[in-house]
PASEBA-1860 file (N, C-alpha, C; in nm, 3 decimals):
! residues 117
1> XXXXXXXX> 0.082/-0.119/0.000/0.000/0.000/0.000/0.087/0.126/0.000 ~ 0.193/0.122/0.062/0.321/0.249/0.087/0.348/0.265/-0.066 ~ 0.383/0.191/-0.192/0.407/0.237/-0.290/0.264/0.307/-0.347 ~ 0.149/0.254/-0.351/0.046/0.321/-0.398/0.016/0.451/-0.323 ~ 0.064/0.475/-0.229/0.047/0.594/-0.151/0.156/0.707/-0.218 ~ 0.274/0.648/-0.211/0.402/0.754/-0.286/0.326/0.759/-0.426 ~ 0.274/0.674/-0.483/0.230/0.703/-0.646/0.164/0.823/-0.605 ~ 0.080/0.821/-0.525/-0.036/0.933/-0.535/-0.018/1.051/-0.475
9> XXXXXXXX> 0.079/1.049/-0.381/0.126/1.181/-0.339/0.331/1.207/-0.338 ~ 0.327/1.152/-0.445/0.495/1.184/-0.425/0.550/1.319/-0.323 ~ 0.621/1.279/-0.312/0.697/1.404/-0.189/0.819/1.466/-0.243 ~ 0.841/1.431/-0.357/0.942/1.560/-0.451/0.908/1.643/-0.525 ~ 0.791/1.628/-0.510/0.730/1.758/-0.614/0.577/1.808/-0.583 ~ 0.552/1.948/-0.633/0.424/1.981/-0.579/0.382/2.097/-0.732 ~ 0.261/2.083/-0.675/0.182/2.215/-0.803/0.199/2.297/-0.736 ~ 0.230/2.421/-0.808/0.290/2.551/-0.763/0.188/2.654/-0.875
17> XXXXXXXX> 0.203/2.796/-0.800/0.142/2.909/-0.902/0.274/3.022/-0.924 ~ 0.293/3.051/-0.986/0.410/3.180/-0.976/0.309/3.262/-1.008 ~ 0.309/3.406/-0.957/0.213/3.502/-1.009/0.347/3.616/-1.004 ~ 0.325/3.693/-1.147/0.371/3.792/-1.096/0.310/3.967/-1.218 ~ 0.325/4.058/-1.124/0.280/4.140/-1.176/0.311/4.242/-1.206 ~ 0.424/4.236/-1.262/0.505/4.378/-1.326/0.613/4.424/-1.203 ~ 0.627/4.388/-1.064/0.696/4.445/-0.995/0.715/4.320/-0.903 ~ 0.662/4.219/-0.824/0.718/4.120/-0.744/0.651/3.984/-0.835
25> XXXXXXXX> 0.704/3.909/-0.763/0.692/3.762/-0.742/0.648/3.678/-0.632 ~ 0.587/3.596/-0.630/0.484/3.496/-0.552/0.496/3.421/-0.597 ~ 0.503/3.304/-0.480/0.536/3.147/-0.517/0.435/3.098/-0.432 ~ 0.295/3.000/-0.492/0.188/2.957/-0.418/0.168/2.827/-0.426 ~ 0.134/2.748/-0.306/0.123/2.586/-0.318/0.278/2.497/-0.256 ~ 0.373/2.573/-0.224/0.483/2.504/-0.171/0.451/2.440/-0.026 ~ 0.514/2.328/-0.027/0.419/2.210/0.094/0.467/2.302/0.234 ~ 0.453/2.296/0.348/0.438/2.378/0.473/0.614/2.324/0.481
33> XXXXXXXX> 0.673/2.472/0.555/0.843/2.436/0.561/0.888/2.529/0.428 ~ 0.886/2.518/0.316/0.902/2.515/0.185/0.875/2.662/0.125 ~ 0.782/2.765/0.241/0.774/2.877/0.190/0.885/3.022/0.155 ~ 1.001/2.932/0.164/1.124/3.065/0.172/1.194/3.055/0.045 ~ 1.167/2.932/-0.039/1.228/2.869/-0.183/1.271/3.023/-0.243 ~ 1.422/3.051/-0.331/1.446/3.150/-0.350/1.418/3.104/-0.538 ~ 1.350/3.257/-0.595/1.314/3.153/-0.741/1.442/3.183/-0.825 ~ 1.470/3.135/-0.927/1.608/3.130/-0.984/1.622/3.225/-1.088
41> XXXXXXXX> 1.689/3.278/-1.056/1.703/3.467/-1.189/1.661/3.362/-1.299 ~ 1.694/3.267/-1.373/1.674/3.225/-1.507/1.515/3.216/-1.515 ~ 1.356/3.224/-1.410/1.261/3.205/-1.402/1.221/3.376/-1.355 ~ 1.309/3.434/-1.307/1.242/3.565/-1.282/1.265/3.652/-1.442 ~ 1.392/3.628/-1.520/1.423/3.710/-1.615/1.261/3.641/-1.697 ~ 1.255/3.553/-1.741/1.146/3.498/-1.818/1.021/3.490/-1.793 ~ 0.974/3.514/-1.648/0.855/3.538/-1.639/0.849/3.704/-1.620 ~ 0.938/3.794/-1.615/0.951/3.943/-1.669/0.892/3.977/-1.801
49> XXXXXXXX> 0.990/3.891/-1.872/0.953/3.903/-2.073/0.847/3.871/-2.118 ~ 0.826/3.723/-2.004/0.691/3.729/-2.083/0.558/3.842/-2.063 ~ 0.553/3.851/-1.911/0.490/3.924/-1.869/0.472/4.108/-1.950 ~ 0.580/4.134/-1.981/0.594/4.269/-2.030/0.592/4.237/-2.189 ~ 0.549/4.134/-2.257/0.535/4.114/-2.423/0.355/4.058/-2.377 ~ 0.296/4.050/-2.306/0.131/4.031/-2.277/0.110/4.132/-2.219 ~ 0.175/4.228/-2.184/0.123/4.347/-2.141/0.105/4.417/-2.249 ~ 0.211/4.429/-2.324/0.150/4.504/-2.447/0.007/4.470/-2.518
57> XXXXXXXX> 0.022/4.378/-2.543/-0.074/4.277/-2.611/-0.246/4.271/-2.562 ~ -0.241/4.296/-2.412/-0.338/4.297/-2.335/-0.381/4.409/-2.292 ~ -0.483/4.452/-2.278/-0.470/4.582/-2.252/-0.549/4.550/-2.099 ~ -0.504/4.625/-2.002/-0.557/4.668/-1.841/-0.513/4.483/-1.777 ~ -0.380/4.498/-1.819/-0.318/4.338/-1.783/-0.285/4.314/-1.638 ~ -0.346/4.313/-1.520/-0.290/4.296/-1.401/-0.193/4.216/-1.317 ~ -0.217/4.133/-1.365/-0.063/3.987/-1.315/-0.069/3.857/-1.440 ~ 0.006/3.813/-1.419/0.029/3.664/-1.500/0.053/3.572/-1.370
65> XXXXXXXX> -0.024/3.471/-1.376/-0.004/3.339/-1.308/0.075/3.198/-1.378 ~ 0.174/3.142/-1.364/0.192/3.040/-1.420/0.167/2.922/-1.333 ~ 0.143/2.834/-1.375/0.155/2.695/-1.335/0.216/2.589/-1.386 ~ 0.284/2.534/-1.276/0.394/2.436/-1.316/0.410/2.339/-1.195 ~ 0.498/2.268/-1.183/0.549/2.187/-1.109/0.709/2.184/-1.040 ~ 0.687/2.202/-0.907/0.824/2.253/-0.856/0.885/2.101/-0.809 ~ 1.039/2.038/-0.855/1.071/1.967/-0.789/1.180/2.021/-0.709 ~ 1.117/1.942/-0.582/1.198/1.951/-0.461/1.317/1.898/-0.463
73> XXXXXXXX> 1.434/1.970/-0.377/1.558/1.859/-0.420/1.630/1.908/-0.539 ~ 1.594/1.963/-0.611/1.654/1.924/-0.780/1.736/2.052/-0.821 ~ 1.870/2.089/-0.801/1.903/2.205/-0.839/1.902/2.253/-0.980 ~ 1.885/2.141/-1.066/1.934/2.214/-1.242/1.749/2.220/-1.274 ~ 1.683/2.305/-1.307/1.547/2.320/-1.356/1.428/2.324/-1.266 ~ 1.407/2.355/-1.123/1.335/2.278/-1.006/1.173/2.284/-1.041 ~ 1.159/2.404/-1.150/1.008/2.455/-1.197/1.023/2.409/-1.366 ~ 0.910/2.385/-1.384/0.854/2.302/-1.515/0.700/2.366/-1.506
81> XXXXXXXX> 0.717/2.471/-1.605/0.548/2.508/-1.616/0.487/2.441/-1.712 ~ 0.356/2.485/-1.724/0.298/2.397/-1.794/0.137/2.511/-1.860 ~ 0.107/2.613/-1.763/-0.008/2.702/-1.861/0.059/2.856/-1.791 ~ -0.053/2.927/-1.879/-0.048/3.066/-1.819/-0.140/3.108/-1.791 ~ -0.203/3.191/-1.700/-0.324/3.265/-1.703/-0.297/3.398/-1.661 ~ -0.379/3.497/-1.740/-0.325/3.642/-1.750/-0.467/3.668/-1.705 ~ -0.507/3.790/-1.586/-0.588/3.814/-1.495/-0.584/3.985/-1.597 ~ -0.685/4.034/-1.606/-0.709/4.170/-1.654/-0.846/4.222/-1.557
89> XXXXXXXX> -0.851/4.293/-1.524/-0.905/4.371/-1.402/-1.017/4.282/-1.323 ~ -1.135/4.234/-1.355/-1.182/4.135/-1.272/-1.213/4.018/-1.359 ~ -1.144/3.980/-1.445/-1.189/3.867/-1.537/-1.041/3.794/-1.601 ~ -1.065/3.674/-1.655/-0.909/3.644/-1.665/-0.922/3.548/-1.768 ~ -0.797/3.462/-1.846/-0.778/3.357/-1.888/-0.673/3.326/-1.919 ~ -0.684/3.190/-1.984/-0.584/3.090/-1.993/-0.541/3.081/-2.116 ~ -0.390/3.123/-2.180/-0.313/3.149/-2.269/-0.391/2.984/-2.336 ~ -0.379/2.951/-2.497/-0.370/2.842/-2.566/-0.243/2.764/-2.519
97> XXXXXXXX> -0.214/2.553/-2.539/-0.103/2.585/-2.486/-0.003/2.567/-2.589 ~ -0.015/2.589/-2.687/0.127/2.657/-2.785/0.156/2.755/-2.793 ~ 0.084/2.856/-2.796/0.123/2.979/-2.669/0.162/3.009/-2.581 ~ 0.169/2.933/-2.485/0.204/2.921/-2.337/0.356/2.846/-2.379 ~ 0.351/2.704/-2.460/0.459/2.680/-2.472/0.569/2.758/-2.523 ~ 0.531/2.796/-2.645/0.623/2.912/-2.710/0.681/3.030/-2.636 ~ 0.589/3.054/-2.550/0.666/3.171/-2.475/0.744/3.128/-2.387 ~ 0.733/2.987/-2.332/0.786/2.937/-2.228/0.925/2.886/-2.252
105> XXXXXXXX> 0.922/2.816/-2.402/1.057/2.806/-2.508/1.200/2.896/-2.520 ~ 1.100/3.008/-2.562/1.184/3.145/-2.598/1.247/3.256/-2.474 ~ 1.167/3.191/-2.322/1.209/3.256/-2.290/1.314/3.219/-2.157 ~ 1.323/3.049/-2.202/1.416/2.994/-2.096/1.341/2.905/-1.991 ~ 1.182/2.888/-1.989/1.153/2.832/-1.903/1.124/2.689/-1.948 ~ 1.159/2.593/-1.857/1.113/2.501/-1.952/0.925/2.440/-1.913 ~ 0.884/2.408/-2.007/0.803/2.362/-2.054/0.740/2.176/-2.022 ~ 0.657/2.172/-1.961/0.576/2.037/-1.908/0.503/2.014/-2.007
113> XXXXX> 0.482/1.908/-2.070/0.431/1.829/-2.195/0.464/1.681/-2.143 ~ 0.329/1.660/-2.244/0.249/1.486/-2.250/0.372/1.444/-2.315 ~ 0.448/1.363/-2.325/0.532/1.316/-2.448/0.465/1.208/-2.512 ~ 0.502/1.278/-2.706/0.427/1.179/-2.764/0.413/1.046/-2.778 ~ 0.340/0.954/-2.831/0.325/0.814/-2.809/0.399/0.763/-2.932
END
C-alpha cells in the first residue's frame, strides 16, 4: 500500500502558481516548511519578458499566473510550467497551450508536456 500511496502523493514535487505582476513575485502551493524557496534569476528574467510582451498585447493586464510543477531537491530546472493565465481587471484567462509553450521556449523556461506516443 506504501508504494500506492508515494504514487499518489509523491513528496518531490508539488503544483505551484508563480504570479507575478510587473513588480514582485509569488510562489503559491509550496508544501508547509518550503515557503522561503528563492526563485532562480533564469525564471524571474522569463517570467519578466513574458509578462511585459502580454502586457502590451493585453490591454488593463494585471498579473500573469503560471503553473507548473516545482521539484523539490533538484538544483538544475526545479520549476517546469505547464499554462499561463493572464488576470485583466476582474476577469481572466488561460493562454492556448502553444502559446504558453512558445513563450515558455523562448524565454528559458522550460516547458511540461504529455510526451508523444
Amino acid at each position: 500500500m506504501a508504494h500506492f500511496n508515494d504514487y499518489l502523493y509523491p513528496l518531490n514535487e508539488a503544483q505551484v502558481r508563480l504570479h507575478y505582476d510587473g513588480e514582485s513575485f509569488c510562489l503559491d502551493g509550496m508544501p508547509d516548511g518550503q515557503e522561503a524557496v528563492n526563485l532562480p534569476e533564469v525564471y524571474r528574467r522569463g517570467l519578466s519578458a513574458i509578462f511585459n510582451l502580454l502586457e502590451s498585447m493585453a490591454p488593463c493586464l494585471s498579473c500573469i499566473s503560471v503553473t507548473g510543477v516545482w521539484f523539490h531537491q533538484q538544483e538544475q530546472n526545479p520549476f517546469v510550467a505547464y499554462a499561463i493565465w493572464l488576470q485583466q481587471e476582474s476577469e481572466g484567462f488561460y493562454l492556448p497551450m502553444s502559446s504558453s509553450a512558445s513563450l515558455f521556449r523562448e524565454n528559458g523556461i522550460p516547458y511540461f508536456h504529455k510526451p508523444s506516443i
